[in-house]
Backbone bond lengths (Angstrom), bond angles and torsions (degrees), N, CA, C in turn:
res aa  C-N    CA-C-N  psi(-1)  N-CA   C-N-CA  omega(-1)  CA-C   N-CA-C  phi
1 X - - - 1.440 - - 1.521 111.32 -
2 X 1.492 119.34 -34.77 1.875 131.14 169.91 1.678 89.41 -38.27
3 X 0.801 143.59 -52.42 1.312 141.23 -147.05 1.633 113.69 -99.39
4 X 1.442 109.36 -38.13 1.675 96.27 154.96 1.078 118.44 -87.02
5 X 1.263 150.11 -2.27 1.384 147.22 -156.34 1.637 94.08 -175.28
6 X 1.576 109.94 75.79 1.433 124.98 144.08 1.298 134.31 -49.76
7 X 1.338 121.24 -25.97 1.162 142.47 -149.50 1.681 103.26 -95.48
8 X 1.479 119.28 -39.33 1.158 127.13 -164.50 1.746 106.20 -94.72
9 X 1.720 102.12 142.90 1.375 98.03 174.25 1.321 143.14 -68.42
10 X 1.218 153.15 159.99 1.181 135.99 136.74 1.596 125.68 35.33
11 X 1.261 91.59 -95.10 1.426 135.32 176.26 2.033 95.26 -43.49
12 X 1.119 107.28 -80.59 1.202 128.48 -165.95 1.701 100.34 -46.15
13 X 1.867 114.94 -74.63 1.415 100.71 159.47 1.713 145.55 -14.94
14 X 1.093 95.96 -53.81 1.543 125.07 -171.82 1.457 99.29 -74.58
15 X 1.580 138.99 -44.59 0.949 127.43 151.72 1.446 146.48 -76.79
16 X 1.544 119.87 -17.39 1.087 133.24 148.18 1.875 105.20 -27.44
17 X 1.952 94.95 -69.14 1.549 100.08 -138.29 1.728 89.81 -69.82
18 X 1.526 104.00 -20.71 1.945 97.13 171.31 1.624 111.00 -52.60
19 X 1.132 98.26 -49.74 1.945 88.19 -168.82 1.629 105.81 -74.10
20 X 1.148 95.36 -21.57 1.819 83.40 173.67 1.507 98.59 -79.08
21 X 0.939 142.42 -37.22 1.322 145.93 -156.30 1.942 91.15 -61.12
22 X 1.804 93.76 -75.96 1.480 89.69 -177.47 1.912 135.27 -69.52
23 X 1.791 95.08 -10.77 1.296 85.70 143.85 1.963 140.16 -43.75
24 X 1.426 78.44 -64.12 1.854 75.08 -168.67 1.718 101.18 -74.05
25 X 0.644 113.66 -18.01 2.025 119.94 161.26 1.771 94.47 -37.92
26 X 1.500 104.40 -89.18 1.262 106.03 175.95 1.628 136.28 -37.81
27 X 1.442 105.38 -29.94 1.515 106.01 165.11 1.574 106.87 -100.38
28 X 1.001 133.06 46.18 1.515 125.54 177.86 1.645 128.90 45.73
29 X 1.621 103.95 37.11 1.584 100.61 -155.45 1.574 73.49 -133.20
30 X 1.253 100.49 167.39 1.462 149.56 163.06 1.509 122.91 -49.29
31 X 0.826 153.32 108.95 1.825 145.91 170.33 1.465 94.31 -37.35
32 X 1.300 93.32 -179.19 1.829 119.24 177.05 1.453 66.59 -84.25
33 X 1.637 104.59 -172.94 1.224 151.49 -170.89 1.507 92.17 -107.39
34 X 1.145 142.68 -64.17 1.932 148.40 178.46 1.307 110.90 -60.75
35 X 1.388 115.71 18.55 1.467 108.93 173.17 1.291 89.77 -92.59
36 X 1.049 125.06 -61.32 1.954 127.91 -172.03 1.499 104.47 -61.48
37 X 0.795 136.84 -3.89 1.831 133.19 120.73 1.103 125.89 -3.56
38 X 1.409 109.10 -82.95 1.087 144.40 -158.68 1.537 108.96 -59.69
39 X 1.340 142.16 107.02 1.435 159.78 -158.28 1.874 91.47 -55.90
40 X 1.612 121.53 -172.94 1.009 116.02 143.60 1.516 110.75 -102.52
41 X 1.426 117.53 -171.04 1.725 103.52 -170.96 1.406 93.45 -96.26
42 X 1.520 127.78 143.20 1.365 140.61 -175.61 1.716 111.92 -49.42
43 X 1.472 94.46 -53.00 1.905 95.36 165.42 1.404 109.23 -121.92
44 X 1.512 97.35 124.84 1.721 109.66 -167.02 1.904 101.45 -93.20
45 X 0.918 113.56 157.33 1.021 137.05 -171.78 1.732 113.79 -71.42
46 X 1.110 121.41 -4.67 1.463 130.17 169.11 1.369 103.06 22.10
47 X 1.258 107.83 65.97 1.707 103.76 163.74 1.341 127.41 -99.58
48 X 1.361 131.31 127.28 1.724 137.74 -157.53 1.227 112.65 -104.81
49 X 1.669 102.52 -13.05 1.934 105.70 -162.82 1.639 96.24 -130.22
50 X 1.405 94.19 151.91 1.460 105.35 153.83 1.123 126.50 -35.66
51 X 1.389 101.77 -71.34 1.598 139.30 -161.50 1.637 87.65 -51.73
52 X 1.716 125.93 -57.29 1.493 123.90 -160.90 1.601 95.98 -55.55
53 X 1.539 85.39 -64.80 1.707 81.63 -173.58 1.762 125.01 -16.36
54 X 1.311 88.98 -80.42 1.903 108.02 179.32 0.990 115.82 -19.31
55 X 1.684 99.60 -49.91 2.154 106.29 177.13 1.122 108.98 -72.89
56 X 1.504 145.11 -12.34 1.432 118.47 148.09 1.125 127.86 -83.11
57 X 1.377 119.03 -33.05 1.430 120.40 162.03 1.324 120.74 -36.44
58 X 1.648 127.71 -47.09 1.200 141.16 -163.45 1.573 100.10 -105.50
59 X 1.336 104.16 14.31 1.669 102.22 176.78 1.977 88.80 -93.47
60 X 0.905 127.04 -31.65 1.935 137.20 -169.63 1.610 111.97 -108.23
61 X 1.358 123.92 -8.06 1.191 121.16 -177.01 1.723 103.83 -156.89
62 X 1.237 101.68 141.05 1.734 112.63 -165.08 2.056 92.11 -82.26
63 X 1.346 96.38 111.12 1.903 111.56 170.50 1.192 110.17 -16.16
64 X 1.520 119.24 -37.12 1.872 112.32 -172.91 1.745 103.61 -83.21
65 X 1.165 113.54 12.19 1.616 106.98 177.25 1.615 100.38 -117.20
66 X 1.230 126.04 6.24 1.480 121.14 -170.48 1.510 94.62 -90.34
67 X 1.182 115.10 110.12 1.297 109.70 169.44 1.617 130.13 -43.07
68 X 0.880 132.65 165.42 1.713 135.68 174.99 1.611 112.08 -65.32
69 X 1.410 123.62 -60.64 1.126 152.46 146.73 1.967 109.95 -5.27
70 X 1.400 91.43 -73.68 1.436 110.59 178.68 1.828 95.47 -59.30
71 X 1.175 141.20 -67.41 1.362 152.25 172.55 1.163 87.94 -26.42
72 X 1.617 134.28 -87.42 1.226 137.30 162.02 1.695 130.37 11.95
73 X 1.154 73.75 -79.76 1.912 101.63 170.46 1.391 115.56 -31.16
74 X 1.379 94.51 -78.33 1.418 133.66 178.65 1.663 96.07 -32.51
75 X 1.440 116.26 -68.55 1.567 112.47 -158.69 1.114 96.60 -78.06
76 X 1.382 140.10 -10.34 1.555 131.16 169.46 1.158 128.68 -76.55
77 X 1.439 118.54 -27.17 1.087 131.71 164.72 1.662 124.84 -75.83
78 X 1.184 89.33 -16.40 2.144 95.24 -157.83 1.309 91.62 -153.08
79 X 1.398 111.30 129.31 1.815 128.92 179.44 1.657 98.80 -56.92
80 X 1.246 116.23 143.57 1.239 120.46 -174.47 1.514 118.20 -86.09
């Protein structure tokens, strides 16, 4: 992805190629091929909780668009 989109950081890459990632998840498809490109970010975000999560999530998208599902997710994966 460094190579189509020079322009974007780290940070920004790494999340791009996530939502594309779980896009085609959601439609039963395959990633691009330039997602595995994509570095991991040097300092990861070590999140343990739900709750952390959400606040970044809801740091890029207003809480009434987070789906239920995704909420879901979230506490299944990570103690609340």
């Amino acid at each position: 992805m460094s190579s189509r989109a020079p322009g974007l950081s780290p940070f920004l890459q790494s999340y791009v190629s996530a939502m594309v990632e779980e896009s085609a998840y959601q439609k039963s498809q395959m990633p691009p091929p330039w997602v595995r490109d994509v570095p991991p970010l040097d300092t990861p975000f070590n999140i343990t909780a739900a709750a952390a999560a959400m606040a970044v999530v809801t740091r890029y998208f207003d809480e009434s668009q987070v789906k239920v599902k995704i909420r879901l997710a979230l506490e299944e994966f990570l103690a609340p």
